[in-house]
Wavefront OBJ file of the C-alpha trace (Angstrom):
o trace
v 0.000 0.000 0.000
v 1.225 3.878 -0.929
v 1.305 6.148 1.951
v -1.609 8.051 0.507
v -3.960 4.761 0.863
v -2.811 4.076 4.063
v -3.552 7.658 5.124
v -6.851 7.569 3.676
v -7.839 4.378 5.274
v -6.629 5.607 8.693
v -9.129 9.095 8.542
v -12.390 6.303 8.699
v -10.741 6.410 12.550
v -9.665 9.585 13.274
v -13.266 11.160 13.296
v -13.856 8.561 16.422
v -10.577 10.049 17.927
v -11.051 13.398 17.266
v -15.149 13.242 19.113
v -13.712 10.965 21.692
v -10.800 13.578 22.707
v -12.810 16.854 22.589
v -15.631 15.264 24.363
v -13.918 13.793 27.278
v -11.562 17.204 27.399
v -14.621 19.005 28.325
v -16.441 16.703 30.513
v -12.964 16.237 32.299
v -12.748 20.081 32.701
v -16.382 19.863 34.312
v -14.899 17.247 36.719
v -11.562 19.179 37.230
v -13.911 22.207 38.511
v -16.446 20.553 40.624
v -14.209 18.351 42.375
v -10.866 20.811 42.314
v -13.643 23.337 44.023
v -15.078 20.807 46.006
v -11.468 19.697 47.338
v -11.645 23.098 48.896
v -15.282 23.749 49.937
v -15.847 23.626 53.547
v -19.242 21.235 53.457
v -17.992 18.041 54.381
v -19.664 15.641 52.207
v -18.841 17.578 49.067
v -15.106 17.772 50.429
v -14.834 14.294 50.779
v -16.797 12.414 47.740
v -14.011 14.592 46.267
v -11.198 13.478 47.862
v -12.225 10.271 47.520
v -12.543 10.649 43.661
v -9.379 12.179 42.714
v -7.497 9.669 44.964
v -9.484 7.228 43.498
v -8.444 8.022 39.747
v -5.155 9.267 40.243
v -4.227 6.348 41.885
v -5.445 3.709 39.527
v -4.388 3.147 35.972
v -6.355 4.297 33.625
v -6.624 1.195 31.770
v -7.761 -0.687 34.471
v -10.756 2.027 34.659
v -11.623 1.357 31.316
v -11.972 -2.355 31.536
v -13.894 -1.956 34.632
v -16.428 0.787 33.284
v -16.542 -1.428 30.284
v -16.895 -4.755 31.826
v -18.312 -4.005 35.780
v -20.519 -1.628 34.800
v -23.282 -4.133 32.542
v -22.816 -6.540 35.972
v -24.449 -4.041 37.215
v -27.399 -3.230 35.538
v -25.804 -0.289 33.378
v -24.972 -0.138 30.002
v -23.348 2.444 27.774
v -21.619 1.675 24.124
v -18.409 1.501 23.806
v -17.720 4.809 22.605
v -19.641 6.600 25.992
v -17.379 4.496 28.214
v -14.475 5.803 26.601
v -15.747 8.815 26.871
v -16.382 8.581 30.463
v -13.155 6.736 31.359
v -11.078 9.170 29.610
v -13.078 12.278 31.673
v -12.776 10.636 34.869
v -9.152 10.077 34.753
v -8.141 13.691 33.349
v -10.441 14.931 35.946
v -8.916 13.566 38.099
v -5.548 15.248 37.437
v -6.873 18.589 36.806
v -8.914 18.966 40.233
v -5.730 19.252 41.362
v -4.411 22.265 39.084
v -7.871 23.842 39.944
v -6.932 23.688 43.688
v -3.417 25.041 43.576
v -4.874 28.237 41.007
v -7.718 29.109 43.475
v -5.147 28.783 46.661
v -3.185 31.046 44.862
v -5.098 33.931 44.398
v -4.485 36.505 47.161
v -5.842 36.290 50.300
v -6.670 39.450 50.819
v -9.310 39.803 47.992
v -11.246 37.155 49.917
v -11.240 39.272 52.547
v -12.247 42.460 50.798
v -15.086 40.488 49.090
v -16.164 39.640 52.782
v -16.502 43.053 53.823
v -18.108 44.185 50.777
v -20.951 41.499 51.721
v -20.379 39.135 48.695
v -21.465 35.232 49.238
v -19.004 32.116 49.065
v -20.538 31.457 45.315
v -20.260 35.860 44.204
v -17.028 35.338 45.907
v -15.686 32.042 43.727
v -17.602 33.523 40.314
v -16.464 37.068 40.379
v -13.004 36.930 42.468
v -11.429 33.930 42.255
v -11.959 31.901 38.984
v -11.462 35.180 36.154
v -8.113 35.223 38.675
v -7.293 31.489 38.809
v -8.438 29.846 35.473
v -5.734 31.900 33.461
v -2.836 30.429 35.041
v -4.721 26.470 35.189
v -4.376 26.938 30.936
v -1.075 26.264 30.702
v -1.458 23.007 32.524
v -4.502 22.034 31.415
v -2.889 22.383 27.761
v -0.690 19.691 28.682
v -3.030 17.364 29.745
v -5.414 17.746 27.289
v -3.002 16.753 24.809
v -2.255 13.449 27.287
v -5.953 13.411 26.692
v -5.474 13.231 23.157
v -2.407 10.125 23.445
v -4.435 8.400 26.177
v -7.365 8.355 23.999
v -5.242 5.102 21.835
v -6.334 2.840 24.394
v -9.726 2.624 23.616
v -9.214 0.042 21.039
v -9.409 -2.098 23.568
v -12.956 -2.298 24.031
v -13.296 -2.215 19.762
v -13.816 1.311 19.657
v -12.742 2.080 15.793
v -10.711 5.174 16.770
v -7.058 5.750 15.071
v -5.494 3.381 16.553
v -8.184 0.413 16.205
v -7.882 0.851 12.063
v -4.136 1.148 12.381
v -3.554 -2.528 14.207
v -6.200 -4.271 11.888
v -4.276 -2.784 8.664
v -1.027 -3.824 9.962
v -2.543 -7.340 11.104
v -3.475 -7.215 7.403
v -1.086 -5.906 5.399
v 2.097 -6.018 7.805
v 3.198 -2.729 6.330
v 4.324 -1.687 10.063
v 6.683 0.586 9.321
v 4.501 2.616 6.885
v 1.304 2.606 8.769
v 2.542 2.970 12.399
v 4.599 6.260 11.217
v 1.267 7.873 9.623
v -0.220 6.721 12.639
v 2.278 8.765 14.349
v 2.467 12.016 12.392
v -1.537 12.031 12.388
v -1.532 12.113 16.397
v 1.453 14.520 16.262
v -0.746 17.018 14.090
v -3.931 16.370 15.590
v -1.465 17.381 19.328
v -0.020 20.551 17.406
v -4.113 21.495 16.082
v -5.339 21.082 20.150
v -2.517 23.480 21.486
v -2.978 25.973 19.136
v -6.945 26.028 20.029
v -6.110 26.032 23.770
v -3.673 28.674 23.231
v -5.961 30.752 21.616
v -8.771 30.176 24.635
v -5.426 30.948 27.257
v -4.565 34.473 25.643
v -8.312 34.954 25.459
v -9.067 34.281 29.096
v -5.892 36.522 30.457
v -7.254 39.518 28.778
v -10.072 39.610 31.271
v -8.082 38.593 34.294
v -7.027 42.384 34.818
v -10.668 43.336 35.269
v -10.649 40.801 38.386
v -8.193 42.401 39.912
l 1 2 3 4 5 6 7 8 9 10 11 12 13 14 15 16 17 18 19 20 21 22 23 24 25 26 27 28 29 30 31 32 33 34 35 36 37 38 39 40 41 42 43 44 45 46 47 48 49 50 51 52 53 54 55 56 57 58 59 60 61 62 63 64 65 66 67 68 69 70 71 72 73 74 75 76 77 78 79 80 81 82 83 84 85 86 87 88 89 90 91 92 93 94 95 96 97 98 99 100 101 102 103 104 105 106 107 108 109 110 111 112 113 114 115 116 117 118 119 120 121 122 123 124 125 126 127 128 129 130 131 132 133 134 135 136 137 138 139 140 141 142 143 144 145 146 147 148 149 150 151 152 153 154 155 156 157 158 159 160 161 162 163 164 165 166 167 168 169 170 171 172 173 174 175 176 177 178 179 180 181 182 183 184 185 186 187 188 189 190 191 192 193 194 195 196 197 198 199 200 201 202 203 204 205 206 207 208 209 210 211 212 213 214 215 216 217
């Protein structure tokens, strides 16, 4: 096979790759805030469901979560297709590692405006909305840049389950054709582009969001 066929085989995958990473990206950023916040919040049940979450996925391998959301989860009495529990796995575990960004950003922001927000009478949420999250979320980007595009390598394991991302088409065409060298390097520069696409997007949203931290201040 030319490198042209085998490129043109591969794209029937990367449209599953492509929907699986942006998806779980921004349901993991949803779980990065509510549990990142909820690390910090001082009701205790909120607190420590998410604790107990981010110690949870952090600590296990992300494989392992897949299999068990995949396979557990129909045990169970719950069923998604495979390409939700990628989805959800892939959320969970970047989550996960981002609740902890959204901590250190919001400990980081100065005292003292917490303080002046008190006296000026604002409430715990006027005082997250308005004060500390157009302060904090500029300096998570850089961070979350980084593991958005782990998102984006992660997201290979999901032909694991059969999911017919990228990498799924790749292995059956070299299982087929055994033009490994060929294949596997398109494979390659096709993640590599897809990587260099997702940090110019984030970058974009980063310079965006810093041009309204100043009015925060």
């Amino acid at each position: 096979m030319s490198m042209l066929e085998i490129f043109y085989t591969l794209l029937k995958g990367l449209q599953i790759t492509v929907e699986l990473t942006v998806l779980s990206t921004i349901l993991g950023a949803v779980f990065a805030f509510a549990s990142g916040i909820g690390r910090l919040s001082k009701n205790k049940l909120f607190k420590y469901v998410s604790i107990g979450y981010i110690e949870i996925f952090r600590g296990t391998s992300l494989i392992v979560q897949l299999f068990w959301l995949y396979y557990v989860l129909p045990l169970l009495g719950i069923s998604f297709n495979a390409f939700l529990i990628g989805v959800f796995a892939l959320a969970l575990n970047i989550g996960a590692y981002g609740a902890e960004v959204v901590r250190g950003a919001l400990q980081a922001v100065p005292k003292g405006q917490g303080e002046a927000s008190i006296a000026l009478g604002f409430s715990p949420l006027q005082r997250l909305w308005r004060i500390s999250l157009p302060q904090a979320t500029p300096e998570m980007m850089p961070t979350f840049i980084n593991l958005a595009i782990q998102n984006l390598k992660d997201s290979a394991i999901v032909s694991l389950i059969s999911l017919t991302d990228l990498t799924y088409y790749a292995n059956n065409l070299q299982s087929l054709t055994y033009e490994t060298l060929r294949i596997y390097t398109v494979t390659l520069f096709m993640y590599f582009f897809m990587a260099l696409m997702l940090s110019w997007v984030l970058g974009r949203l980063e310079r965006y969001l810093r041009r309204w931290k100043p009015l925060a201040r």
